[in-house]
VOGU-3710 file (C-alpha; in Angstrom, 3 decimals, decimal comma):
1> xxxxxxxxxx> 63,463/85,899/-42,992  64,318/84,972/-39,152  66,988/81,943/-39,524  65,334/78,459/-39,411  64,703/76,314/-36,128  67,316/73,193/-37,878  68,893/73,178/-40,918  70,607/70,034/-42,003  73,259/70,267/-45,101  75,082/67,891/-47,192
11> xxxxxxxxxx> 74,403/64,726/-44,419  75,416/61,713/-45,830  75,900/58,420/-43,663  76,949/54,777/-44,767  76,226/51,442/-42,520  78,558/49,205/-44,476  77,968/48,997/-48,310  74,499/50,730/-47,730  74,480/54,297/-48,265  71,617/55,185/-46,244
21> xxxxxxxxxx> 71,207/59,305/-46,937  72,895/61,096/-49,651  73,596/64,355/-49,189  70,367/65,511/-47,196  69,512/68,894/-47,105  66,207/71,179/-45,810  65,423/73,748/-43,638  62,648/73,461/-41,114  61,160/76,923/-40,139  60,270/77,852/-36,289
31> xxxxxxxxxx> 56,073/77,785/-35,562  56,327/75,074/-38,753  54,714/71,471/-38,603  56,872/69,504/-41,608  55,915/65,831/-42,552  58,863/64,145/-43,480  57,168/60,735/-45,422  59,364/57,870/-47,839  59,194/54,131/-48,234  60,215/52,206/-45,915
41> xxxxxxxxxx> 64,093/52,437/-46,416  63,827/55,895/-47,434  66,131/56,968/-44,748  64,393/59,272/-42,322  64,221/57,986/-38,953  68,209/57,477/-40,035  68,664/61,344/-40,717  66,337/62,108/-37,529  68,045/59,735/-35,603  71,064/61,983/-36,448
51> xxxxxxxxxx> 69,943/65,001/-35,263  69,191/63,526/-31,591  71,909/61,949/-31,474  71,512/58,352/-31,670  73,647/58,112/-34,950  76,556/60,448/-36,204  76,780/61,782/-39,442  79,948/60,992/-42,125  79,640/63,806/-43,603  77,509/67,422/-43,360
61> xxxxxxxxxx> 76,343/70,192/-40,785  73,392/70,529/-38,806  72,593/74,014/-37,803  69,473/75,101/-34,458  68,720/78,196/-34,679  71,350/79,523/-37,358  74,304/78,269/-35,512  76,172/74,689/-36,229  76,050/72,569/-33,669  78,149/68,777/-33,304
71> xxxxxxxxxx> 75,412/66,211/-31,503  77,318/62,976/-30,468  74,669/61,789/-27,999  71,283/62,658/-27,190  71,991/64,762/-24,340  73,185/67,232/-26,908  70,275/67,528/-29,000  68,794/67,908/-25,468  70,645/70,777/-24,717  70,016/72,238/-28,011
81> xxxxxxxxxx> 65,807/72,086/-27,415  65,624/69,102/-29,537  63,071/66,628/-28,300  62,179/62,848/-29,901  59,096/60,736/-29,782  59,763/57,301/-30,661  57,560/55,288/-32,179  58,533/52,616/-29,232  58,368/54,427/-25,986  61,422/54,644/-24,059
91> xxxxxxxxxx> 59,750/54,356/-21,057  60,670/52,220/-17,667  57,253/50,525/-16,744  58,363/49,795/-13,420  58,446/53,692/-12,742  56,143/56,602/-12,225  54,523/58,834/-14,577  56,738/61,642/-13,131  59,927/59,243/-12,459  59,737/58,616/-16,248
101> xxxxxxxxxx> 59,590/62,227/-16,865  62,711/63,442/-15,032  64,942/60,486/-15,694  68,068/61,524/-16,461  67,767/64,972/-15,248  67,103/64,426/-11,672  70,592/65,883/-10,145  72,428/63,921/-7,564  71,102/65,380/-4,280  67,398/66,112/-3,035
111> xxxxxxxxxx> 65,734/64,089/-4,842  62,608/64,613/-3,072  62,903/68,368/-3,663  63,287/67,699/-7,437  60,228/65,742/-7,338  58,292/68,150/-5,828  59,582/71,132/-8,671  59,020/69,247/-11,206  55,618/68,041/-10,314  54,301/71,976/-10,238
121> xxxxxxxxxx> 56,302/72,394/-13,563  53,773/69,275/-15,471  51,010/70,585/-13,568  51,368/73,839/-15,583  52,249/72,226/-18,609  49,910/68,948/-18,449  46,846/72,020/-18,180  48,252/74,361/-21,046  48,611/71,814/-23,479  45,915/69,130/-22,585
131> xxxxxxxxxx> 47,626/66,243/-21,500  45,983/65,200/-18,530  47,967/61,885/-17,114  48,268/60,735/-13,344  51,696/61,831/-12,136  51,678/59,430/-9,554  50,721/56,026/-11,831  53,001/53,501/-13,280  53,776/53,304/-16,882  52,913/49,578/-17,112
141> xxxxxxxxxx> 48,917/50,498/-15,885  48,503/53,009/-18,861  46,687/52,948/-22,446  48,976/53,589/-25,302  47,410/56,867/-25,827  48,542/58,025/-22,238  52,468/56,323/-22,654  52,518/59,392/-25,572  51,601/61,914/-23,482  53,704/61,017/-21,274
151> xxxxxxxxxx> 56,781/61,579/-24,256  55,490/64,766/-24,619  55,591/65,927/-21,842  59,000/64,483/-21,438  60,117/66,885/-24,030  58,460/69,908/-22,788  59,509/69,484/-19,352  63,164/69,253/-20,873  62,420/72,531/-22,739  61,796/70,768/-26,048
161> xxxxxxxxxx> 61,242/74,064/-28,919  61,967/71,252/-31,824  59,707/67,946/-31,494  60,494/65,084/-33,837  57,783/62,415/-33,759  58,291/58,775/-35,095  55,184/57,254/-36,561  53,638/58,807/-33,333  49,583/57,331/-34,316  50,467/53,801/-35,201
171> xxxxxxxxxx> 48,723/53,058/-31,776  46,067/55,177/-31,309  42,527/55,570/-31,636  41,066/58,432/-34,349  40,259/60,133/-31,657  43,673/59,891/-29,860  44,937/60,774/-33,195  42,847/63,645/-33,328  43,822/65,183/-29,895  47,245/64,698/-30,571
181> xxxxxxxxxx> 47,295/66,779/-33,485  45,576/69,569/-31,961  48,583/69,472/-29,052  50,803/69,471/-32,429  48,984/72,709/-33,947  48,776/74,065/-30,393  52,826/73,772/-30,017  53,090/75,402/-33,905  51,067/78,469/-33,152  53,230/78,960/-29,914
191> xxxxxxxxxx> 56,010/79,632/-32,504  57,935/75,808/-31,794  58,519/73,191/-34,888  57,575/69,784/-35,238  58,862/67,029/-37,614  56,483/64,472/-37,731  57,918/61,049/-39,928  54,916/59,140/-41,181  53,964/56,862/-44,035  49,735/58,358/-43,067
201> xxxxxxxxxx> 49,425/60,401/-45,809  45,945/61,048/-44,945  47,309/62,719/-41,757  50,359/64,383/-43,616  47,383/66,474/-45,452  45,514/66,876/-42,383  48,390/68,665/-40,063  51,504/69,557/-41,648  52,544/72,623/-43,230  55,048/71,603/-45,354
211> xxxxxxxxxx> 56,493/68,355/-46,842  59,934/67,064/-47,291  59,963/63,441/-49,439  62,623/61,163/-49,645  63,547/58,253/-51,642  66,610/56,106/-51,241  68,275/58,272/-48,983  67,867/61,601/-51,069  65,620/64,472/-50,687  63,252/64,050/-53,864
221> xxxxxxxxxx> 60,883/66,772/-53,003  59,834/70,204/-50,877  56,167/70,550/-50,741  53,813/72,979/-49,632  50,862/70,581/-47,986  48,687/72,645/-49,825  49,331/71,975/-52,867  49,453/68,225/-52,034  47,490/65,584/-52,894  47,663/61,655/-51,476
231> xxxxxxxxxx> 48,235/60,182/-55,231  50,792/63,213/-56,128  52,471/62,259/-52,782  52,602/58,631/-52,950  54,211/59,072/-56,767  57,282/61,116/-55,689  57,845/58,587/-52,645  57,646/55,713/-54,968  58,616/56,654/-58,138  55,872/56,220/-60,420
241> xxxxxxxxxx> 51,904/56,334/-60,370  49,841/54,460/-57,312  46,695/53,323/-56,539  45,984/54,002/-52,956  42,135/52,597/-53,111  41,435/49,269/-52,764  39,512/48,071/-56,327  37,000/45,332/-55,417  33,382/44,094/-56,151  30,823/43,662/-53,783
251> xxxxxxxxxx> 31,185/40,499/-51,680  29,024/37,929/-52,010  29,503/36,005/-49,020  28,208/31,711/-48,879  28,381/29,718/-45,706  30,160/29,983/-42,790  33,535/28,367/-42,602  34,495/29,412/-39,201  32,669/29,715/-35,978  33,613/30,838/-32,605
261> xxxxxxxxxx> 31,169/30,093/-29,578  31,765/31,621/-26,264  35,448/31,641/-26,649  37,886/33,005/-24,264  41,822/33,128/-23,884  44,046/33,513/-21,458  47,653/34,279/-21,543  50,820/32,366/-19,477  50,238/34,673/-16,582  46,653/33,470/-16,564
271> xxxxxxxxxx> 45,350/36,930/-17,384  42,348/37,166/-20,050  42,980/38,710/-22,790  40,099/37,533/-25,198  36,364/37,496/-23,348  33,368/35,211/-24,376  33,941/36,085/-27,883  31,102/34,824/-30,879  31,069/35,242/-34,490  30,970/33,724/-37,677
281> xxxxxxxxxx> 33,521/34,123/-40,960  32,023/33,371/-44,292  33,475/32,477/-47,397  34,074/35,206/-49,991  34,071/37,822/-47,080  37,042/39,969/-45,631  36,268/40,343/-42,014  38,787/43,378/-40,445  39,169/42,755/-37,088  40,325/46,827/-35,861
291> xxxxxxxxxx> 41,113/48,179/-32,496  43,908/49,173/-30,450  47,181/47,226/-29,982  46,959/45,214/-26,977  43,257/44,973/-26,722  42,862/40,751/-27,701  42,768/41,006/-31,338  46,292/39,166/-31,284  45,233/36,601/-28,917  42,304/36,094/-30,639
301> xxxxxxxxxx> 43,701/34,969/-34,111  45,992/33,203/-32,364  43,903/31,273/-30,797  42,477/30,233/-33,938  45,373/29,329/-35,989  46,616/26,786/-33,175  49,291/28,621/-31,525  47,237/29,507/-28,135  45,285/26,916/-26,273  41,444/28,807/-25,266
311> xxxxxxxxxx> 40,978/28,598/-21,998  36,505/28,484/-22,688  34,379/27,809/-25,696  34,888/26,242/-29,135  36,350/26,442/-32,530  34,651/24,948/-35,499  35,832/24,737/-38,913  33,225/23,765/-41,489  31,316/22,466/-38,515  34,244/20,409/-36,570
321> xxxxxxxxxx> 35,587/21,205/-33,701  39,486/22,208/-33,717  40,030/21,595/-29,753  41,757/23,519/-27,439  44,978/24,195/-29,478  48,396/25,615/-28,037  50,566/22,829/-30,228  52,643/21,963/-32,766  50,350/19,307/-33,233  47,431/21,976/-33,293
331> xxxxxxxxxx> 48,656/24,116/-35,434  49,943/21,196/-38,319  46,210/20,015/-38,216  44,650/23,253/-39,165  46,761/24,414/-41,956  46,109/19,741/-43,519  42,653/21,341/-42,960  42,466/24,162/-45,296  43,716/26,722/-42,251  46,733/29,347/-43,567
341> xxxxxxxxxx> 47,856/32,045/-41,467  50,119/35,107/-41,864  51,516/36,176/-38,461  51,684/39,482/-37,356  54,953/39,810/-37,035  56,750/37,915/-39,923  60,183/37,593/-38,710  58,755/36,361/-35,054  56,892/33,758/-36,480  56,920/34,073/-40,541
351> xxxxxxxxxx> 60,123/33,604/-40,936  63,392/32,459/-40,090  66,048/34,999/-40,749  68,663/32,758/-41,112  67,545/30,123/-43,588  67,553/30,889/-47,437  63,819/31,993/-49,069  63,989/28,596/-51,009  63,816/26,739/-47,144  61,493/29,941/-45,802
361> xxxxxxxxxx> 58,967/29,093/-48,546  58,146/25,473/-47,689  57,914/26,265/-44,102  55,000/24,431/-42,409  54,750/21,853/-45,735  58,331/20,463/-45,495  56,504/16,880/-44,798  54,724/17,329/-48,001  55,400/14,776/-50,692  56,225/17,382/-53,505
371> xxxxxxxxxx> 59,193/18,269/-50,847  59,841/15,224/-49,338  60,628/12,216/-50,521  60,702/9,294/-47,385  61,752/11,654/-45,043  64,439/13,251/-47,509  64,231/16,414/-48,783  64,222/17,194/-52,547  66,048/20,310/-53,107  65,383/20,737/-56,265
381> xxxxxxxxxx> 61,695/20,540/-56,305  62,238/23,236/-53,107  63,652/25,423/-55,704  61,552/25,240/-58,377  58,848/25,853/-56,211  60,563/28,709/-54,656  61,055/30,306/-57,694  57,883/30,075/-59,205  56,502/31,816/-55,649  58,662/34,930/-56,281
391> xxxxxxxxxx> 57,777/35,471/-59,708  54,314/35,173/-58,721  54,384/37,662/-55,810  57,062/39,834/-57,371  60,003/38,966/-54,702  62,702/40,982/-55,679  65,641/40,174/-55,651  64,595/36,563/-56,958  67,516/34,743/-55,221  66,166/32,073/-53,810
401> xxxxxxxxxx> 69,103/31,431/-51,963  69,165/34,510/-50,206  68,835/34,601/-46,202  65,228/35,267/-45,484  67,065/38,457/-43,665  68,782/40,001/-45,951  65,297/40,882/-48,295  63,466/44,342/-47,427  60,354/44,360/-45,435  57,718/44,465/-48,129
411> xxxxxxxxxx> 59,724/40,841/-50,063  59,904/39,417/-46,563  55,646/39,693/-46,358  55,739/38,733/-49,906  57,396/35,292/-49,680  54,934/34,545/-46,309  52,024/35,700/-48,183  52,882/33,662/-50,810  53,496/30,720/-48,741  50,426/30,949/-46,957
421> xxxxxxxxxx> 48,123/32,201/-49,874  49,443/30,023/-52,692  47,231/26,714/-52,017  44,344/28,674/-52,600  43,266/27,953/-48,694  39,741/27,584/-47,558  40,410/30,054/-44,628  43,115/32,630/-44,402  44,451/35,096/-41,207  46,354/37,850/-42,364
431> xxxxxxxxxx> 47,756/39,887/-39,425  49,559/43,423/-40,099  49,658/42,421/-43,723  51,471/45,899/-44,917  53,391/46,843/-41,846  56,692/48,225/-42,684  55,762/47,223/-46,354  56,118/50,008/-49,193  53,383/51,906/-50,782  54,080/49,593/-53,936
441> xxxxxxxxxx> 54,030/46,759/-52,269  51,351/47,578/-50,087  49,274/48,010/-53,776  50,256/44,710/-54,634  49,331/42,491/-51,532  45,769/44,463/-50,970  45,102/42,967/-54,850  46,162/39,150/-53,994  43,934/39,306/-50,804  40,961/40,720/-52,584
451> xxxxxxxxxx> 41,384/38,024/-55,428  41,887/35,297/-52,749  38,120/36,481/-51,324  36,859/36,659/-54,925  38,010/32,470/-54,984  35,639/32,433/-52,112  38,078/32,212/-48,965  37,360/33,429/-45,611  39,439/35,862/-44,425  40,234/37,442/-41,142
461> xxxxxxxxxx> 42,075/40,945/-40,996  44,040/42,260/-38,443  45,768/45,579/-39,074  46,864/48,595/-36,825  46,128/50,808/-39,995  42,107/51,836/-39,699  42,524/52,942/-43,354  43,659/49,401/-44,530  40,470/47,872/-42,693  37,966/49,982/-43,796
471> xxxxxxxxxx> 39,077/49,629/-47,438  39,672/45,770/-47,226  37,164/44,732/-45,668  33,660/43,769/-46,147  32,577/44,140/-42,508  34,527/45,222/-39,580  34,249/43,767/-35,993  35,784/46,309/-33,442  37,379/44,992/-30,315  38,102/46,408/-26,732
481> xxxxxxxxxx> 39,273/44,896/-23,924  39,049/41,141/-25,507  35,365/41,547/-25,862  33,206/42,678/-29,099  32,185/46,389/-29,226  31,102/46,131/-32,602  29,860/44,636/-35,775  28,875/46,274/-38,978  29,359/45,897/-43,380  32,429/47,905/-43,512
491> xxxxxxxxxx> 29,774/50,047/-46,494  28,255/51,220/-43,210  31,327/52,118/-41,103  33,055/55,522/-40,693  35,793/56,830/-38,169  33,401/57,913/-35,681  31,520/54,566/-34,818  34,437/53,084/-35,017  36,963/55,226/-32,800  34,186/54,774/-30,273
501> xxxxxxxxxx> 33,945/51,357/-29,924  37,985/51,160/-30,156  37,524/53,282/-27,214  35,548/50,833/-25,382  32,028/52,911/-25,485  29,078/50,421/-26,655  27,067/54,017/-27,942  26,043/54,462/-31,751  27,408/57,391/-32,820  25,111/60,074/-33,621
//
């Protein structure tokens, strides 16, 4: 047996009192694609992170190729034909496709001659591998999709033979996905490896040979991908048994609750980023808004909860009009109204790291009389209530006085969703409601949203996770470009139709 492409033994590493990977060892074999999946937490972007150099190990030995090498800095791994896709680009937008590309490797003199090599060199490779990208365009002008191919082609100009990838399809269409996959299987049979981290475990089965699983910090598992199965994989990253479907009824949707007519947004720069957008969300529905990042659905929902003033059209709530929004004021009238929201991006505007999950958990209703007493807070109704919030939503640990911070992920979505979901609201937005959350965890929150429908809310979806949607939901809008592409009952809905209208084509799939 030839000696494998990396070999990692024995690497441990501590940040502080956290003892982030224990003693991690596996081989990854040349012309091998290996998924390397755990909770969030699990340590593997640490341990990858190692091996390009970003962190250093305490303790253990990473081998390329048979032989031991010491990587202090990227450069090294560089050196050694180790490339890394990060799951945020390190791109400079200001730059050129092919500035981007040679950053860092330029040389000192001729720079016009270096240009000129290395723009035959990604000719070549752009061609042989399929990743057709304008040399000559700035980063800031292109779709996610083509900021990826522009990392991989980053690594193979460098002379990448091992390509780690960081959660390298949280941003892409299915059929971005797809195409990436086949440049993954295409780099495999040319005898190179690929590590590909993921929590997709659909898309663990789908390309990777073999699977390494990890659970607080350790190595739990080796895998063959054939032998694999989604529930078997799930259980050795969590620990126990896990239902990845979603269990629900059929909806039975009433009246609408929330109407948009005509509306459009525009952002501080004055740019649109939501078009002449109409539709209606009924009670006892889940409506999944899907498409890719950057393409309005963030504006949109926004807009709604108060937090971005629309620039055209209207806003109703059970018939009355909510006004432009973009206020404090705006945004304090719609949740008095029935309104909750759980932002995208919970430690932006869910939380505040620094204040204790007692204070967190009243945020928004600190003005409410079972708080506030004359303008005084009562701390020890705050507590009570905080407390009976984490035993409800399982917030572990339950330390209510415990910076918002210093809980995982998954308990920091927990205490918002509790916060926002508790009153039993007439209308709910739930943005990203599992991102960065644990498989468990996910499990949990997808039941409290379907019970919250079966109370007969309205609820709008948001989620970069086409899986999550399609299960969720009860029908799924698509957008592209701030405008509509879509709308169909999620029964109806497969990848296809879907992908396409992500993509920003109006045809029905065949």
């Amino acid at each position: 047996m030839t000696e494998p492409a990396l070999e990692l033994i024995g690497i441990d590493k501590h940040f502080g009192s956290n003892h982030a990977n224990k003693s991690v060892s596996f081989r990854v074999q040349r012309g091998e694609v290996l998924g390397l999946i755990g909770e969030n937490g699990a340590g593997k972007s640490t341990v990858m992170n190692m091996v390009f150099g970003y962190l250093k190990a305490d303790h253990g030995q990473i081998l390329v190729h048979g032989h031991e090498v010491d990587i202090k800095v990227p450069a090294d791994a560089i050196a050694h034909g180790i490339g890394m896709v990060h799951q945020h680009f390190k791109l400079v937008d200001t730059f050129s496709v092919l500035e981007n590309i040679i950053l860092g490797s330029e040389g000192a003199f001729q720079l016009a001659d270096r240009l000129a090599l290395a723009r035959g060199e990604l000719a070549e490779l752009s061609k042989a591998f399929g990743l057709n990208v304008d040399l000559d365009a700035l980063v800031s002008g292109l779709s996610v999709g083509d900021k990826q191919k522009v990392e991989i082609l980053k690594a193979l100009y460098r002379k990448a033979d091992i390509l780690i990838l960081d959660e390298p399809t949280a941003v892409l269409t299915p059929d971005e996905t797809r195409h990436l996959f086949d440049i993954l299987r295409q780099w495999r049979d040319q005898g190179r490896t690929v590590i590909l981290i993921t929590h997709k475990l659909k898309e663990v089965l789908a390309v990777t040979d073999r699977v390494i699983v990890m659970r607080r910090g350790a190595v739990v598992a080796d895998l063959d991908t054939a032998h694999c199965t989604a529930e078997g994989l799930a259980e050795h990253m969590v620990g126990r048994p896990v239902i990845l479907q979603v269990s629900k009824s059929v909806a039975v949707p009433g009246g609408d609750v929330v109407t948009l007519e005509h509306l459009s947004v525009n952002d501080s720069d004055g740019i649109p980023r939501v078009r002449d957008v109409s539709l209606s969300l009924r009670a006892g529905e889940i409506t999944g808004l899907a498409g890719v990042s950057g393409n309005g659905q963030s504006e949109l929902i926004e807009a709604i909860a108060g937090l971005m003033p629309i620039s055209h059209g209207t806003i109703r709530f059970r018939g009355q009009d909510l006004g432009l929004g973009g206020s404090a004021e705006s945004v304090r009238k719609r949740r008095e109204m029935g309104i909750a929201h759980v932002p995208e991006d919970r430690l932006v505007r869910g939380l505040i790291a620094e204040l204790s999950a007692r204070d967190n958990a009243i945020l928004g209703r600190q003005n409410d009389p079972s708080f506030n007493n004359r303008n005084f807070l009562r701390p020890s109704a705050i507590l009570n209530h905080c407390r009976s919030l984490m035993a409800s939503f399982d917030v572990r640990p339950s330390r209510p006085m415990q910076a918002g911070g210093h809980f995982s992920g998954g308990n920091q979505q927990k205490i918002v969703l509790g916060r926002e979901m508790e009153n039993a609201p007439a209308f709910l937005i739930v943005g990203q409601p599992t991102r960065g959350v644990d498989i468990g965890a996910i499990e949990f929150i997808h039941k409290r949203i379907v019970a919250l429908r079966d109370q007969g809310a309205a609820i709008l979806l948001v989620s970069a996770e086409l899986d999550e949607i399609l299960m969720l939901s009860d029908r799924v809008i698509v957008m592209s470009q701030g405008a509509i592409m879509g709308d169909i009952p999620a029964s109806q809905a497969d990848e296809r139709q879907i992908g396409l209208w992500m993509a920003g084509d109006h045809k029905v799939a065949a």
